[in-house]
N, CA, C and O atoms as a Tinker XYZ file with bonds, in Angstrom:
   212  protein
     1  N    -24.537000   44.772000  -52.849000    73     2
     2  CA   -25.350000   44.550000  -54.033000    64     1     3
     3  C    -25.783000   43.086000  -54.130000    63     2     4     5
     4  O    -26.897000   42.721000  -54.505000    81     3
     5  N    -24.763000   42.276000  -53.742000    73     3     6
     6  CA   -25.473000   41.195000  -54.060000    64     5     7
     7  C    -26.097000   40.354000  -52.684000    63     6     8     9
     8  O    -26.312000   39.176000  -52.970000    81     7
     9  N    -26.481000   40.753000  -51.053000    73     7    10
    10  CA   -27.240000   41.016000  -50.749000    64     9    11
    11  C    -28.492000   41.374000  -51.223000    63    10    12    13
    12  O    -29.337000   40.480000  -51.182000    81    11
    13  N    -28.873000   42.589000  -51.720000    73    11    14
    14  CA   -29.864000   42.907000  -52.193000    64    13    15
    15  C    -30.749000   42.111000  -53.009000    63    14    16    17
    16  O    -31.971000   41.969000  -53.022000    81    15
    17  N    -29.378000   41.417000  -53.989000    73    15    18
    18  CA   -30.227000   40.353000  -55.134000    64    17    19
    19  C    -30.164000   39.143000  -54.356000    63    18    20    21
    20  O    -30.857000   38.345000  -54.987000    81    19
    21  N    -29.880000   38.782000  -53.711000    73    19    22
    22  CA   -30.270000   37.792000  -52.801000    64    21    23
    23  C    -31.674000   37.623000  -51.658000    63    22    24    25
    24  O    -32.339000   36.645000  -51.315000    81    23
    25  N    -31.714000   38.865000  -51.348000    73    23    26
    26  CA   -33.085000   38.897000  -50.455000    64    25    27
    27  C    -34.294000   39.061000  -51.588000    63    26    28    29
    28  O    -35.280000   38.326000  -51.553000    81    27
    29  N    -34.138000   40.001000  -52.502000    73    27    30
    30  CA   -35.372000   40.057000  -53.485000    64    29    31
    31  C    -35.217000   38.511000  -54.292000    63    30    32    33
    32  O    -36.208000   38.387000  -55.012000    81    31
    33  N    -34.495000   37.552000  -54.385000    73    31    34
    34  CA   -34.729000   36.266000  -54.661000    64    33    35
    35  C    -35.560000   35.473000  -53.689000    63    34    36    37
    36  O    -36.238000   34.454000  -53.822000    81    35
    37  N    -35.313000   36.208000  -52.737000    73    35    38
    38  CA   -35.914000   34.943000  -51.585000    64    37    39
    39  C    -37.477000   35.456000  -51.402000    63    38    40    41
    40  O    -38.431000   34.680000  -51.453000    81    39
    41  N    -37.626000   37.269000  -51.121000    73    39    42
    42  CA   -38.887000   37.457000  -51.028000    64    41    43
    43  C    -39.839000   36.784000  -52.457000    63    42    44    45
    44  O    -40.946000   36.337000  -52.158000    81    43
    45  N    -39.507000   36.726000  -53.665000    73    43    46
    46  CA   -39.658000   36.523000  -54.806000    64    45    47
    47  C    -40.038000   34.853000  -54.706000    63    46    48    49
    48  O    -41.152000   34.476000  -55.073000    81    47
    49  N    -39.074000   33.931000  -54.207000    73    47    50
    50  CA   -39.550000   32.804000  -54.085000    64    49    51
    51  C    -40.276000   32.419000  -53.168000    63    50    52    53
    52  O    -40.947000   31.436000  -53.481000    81    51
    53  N    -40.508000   33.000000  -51.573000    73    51    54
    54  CA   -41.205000   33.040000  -50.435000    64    53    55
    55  C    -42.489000   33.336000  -51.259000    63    54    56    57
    56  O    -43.202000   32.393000  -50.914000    81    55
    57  N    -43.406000   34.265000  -52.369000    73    55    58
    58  CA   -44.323000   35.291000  -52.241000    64    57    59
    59  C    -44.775000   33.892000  -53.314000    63    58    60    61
    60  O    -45.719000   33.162000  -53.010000    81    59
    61  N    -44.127000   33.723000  -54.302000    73    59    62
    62  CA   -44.396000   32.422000  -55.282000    64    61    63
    63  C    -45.124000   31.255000  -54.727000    63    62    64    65
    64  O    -46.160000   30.727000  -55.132000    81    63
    65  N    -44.177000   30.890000  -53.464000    73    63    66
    66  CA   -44.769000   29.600000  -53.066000    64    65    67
    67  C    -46.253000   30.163000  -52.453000    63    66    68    69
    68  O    -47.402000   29.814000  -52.724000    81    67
    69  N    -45.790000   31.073000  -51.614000    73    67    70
    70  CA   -47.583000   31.220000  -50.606000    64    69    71
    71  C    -48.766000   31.465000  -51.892000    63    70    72    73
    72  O    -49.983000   31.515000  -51.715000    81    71
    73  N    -48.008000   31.607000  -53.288000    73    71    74
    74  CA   -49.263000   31.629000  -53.903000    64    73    75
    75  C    -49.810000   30.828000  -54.665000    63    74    76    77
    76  O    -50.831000   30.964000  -55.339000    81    75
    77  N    -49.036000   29.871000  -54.546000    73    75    78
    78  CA   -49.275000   28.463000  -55.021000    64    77    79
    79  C    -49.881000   27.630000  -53.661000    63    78    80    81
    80  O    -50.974000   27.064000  -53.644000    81    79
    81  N    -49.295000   27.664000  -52.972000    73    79    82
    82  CA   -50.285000   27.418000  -51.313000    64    81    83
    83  C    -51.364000   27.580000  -51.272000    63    82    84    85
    84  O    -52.241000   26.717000  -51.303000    81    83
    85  N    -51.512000   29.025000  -51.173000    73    83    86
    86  CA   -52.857000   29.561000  -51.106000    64    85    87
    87  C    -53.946000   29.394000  -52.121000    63    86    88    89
    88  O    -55.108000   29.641000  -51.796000    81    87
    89  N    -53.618000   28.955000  -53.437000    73    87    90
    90  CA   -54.329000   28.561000  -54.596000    64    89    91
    91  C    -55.055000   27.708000  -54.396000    63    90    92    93
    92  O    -56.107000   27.700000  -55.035000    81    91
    93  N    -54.775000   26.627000  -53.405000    73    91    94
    94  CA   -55.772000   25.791000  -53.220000    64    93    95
    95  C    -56.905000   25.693000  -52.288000    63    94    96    97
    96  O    -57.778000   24.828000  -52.341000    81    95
    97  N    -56.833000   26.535000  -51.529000    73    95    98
    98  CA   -57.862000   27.454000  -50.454000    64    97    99
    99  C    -59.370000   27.547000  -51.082000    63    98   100   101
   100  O    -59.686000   28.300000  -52.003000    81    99
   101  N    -60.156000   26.721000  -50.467000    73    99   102
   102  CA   -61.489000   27.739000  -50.938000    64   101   103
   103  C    -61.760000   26.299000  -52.657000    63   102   104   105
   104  O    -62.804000   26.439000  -53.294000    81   103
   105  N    -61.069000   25.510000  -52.970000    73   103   106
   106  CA   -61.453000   25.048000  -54.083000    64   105   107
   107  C    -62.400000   23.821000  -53.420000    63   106   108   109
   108  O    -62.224000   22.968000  -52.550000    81   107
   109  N    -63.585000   24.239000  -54.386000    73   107   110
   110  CA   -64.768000   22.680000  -53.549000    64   109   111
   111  C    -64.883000   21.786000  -54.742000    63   110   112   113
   112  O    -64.605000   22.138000  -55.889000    81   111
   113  N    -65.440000   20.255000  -54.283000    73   111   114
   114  CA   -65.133000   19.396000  -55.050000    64   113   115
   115  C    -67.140000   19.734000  -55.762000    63   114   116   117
   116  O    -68.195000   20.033000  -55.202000    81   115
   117  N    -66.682000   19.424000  -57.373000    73   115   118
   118  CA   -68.406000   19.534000  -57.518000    64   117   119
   119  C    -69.332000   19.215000  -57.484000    63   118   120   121
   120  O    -70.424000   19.658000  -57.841000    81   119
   121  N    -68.635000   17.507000  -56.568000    73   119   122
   122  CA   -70.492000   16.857000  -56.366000    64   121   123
   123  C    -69.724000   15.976000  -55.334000    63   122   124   125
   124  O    -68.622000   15.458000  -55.514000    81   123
   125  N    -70.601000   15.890000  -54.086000    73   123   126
   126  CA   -70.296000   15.179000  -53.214000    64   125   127
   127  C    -71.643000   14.309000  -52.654000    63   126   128   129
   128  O    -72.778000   14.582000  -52.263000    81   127
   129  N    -70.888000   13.199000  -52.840000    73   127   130
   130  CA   -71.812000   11.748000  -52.365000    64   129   131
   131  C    -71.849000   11.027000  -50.711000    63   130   132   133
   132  O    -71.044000   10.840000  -49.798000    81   131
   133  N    -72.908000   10.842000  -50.909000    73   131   134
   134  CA   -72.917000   10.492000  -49.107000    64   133   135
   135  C    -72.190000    9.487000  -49.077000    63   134   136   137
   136  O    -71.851000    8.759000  -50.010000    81   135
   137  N    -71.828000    9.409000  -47.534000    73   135   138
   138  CA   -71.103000    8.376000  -46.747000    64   137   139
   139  C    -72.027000    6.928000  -46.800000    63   138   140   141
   140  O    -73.255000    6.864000  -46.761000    81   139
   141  N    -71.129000    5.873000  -46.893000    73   139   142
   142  CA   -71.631000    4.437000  -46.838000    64   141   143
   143  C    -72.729000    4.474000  -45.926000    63   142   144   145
   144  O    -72.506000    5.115000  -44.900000    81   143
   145  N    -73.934000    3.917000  -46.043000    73   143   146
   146  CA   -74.924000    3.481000  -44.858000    64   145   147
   147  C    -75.403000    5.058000  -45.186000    63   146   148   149
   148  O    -76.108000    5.064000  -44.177000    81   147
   149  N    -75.562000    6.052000  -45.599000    73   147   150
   150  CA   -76.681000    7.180000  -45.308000    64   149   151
   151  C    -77.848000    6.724000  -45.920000    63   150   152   153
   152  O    -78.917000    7.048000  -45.401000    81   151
   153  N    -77.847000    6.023000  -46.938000    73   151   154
   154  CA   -79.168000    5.756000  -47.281000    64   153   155
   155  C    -80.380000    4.772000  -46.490000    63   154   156   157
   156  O    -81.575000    4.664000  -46.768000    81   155
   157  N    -79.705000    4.216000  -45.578000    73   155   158
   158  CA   -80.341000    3.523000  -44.833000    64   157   159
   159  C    -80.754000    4.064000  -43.336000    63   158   160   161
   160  O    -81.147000    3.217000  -42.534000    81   159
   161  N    -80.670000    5.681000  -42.856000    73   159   162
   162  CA   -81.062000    6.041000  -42.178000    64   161   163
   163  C    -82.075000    6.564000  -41.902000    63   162   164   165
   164  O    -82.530000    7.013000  -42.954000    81   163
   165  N    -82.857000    6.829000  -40.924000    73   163   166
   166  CA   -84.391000    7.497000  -41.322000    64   165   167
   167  C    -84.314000    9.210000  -40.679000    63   166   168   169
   168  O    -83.824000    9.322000  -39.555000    81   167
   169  N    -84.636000   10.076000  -41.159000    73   167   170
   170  CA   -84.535000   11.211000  -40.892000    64   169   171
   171  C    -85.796000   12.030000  -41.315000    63   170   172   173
   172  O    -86.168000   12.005000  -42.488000    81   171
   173  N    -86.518000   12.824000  -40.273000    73   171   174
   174  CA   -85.243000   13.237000  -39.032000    64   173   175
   175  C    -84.777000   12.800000  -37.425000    63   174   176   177
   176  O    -85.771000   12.171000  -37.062000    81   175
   177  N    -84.318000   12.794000  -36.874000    73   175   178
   178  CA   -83.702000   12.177000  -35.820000    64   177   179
   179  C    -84.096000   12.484000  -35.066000    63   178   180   181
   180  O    -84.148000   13.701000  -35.244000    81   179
   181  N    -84.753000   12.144000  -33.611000    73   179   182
   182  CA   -84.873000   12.724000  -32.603000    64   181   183
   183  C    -83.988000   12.991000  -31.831000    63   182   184   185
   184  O    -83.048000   12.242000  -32.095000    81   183
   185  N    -83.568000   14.114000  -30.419000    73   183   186
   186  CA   -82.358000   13.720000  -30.005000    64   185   187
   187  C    -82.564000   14.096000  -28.487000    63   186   188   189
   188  O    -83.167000   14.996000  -27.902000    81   187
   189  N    -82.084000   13.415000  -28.245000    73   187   190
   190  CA   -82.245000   11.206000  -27.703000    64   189   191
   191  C    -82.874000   10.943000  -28.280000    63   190   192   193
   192  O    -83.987000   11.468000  -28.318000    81   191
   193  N    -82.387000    9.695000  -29.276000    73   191   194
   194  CA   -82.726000    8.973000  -29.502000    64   193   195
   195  C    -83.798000    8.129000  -28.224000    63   194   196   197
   196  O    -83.521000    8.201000  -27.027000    81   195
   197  N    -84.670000    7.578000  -28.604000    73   195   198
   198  CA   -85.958000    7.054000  -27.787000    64   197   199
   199  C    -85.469000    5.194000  -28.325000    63   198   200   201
   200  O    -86.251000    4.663000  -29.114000    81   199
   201  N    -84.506000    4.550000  -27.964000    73   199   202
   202  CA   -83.948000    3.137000  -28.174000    64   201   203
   203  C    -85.031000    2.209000  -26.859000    63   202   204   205
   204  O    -85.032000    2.575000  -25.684000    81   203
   205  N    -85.464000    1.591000  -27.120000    73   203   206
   206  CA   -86.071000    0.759000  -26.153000    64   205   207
   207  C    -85.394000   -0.338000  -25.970000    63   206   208   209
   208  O    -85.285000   -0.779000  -27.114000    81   207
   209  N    -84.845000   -1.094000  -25.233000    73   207   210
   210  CA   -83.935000   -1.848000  -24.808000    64   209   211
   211  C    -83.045000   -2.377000  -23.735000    63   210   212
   212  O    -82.225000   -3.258000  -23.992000    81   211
């Protein structure tokens, strides 16, 4: 018996955590700002780049 209440504690705390884990899956931030220097690029890009030099 107390087996029993011992494993349904553990599945119980095992099933808890993965769902607190998993809660954060999939959450997006709601506004994302470009990286330093994007505004100073010109687009669109060729590729290769055509660098003369």
């Amino acid at each position: 018996m107390l087996l029993k209440k011992y494993s349904f504690l553990a599945v119980l705390c095992l099933s808890l955590s993965a769902l607190v884990f998993l809660s954060g899956c999939g959450v997006k931030p709601s506004r994302l700002d470009p990286p330093p220097g994007a505004e100073d690029t010109e687009f669109p890009n060729t590729y290769p780049s055509s660098v003369e030099g």
